[in-house]
C-alpha positions in Angstrom: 5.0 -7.3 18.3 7.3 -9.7 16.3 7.5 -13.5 16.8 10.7 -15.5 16.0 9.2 -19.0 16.2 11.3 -21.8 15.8 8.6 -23.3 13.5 5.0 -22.8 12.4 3.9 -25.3 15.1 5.8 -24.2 17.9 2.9 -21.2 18.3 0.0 -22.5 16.3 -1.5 -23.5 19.7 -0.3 -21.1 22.2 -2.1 -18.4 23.9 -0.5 -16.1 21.3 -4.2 -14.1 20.1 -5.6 -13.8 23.3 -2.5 -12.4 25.0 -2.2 -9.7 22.0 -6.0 -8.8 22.8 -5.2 -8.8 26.4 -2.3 -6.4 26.2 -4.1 -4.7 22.8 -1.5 -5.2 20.9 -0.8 -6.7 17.1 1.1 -8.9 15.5 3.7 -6.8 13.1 5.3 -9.5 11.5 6.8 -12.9 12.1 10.1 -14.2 11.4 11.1 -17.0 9.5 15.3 -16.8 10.4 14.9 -20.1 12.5 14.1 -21.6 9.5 18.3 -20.7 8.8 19.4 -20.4 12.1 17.9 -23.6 13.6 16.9 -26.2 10.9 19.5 -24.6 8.1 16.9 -24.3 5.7 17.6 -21.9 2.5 15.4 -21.4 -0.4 18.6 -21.4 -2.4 20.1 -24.7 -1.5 21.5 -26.7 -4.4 19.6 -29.6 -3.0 15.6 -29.8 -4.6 14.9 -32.1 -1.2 16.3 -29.2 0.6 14.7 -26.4 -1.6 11.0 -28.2 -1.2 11.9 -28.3 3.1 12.5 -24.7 3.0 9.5 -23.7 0.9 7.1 -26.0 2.8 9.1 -24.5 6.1 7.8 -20.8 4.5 4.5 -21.9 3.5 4.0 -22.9 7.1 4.9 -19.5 8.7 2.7 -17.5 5.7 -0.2 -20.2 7.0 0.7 -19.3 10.6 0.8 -15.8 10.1 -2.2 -15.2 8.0 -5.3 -15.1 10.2 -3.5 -12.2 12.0 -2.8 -10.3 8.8 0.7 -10.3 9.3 3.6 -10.9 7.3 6.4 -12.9 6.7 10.2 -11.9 7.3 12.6 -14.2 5.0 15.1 -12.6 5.8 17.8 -15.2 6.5 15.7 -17.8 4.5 16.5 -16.4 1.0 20.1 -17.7 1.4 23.3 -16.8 -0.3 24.7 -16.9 -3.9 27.9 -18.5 -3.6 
């Protein structure tokens, strides 16, 4: 399965690795797009403040994401060259 978490923390705690064994399923990959669509965070903003929000808003999902070997989708996150 895929997880669209609206941040790192949102999950960290949840039942989420006991539920996967319980239904014998893995985590595919989780998505970082409500890093865009919810906090508008871009790892192209003009803005270093911003830039360092959405890289630390990244790092947190790769950190989340990690102990079930899966990866990150930045998808949205990458921004848009204007």
């Amino acid at each position: 399965v895929e997880v669209f978490p609206p941040s790192a923390d949102a999950v960290a705690d949840s039942p989420l690795k006991s539920l996967l064994a319980e239904h014998k399923l893995k985590l595919a990959a989780v998505g970082s797009g409500a890093g865009w669509v919810k906090h508008k965070l871009t790892l192209t903003a003009e803005d270093a403040t911003a830039r360092d929000k959405a890289v630390a808003f990244v790092q947190k999902m790769l950190d989340f994401a990690a102990p079930f070997g899966a990866p990150v989708i930045i998808g949205s996150m990458q921004g848009r060259w204007a």
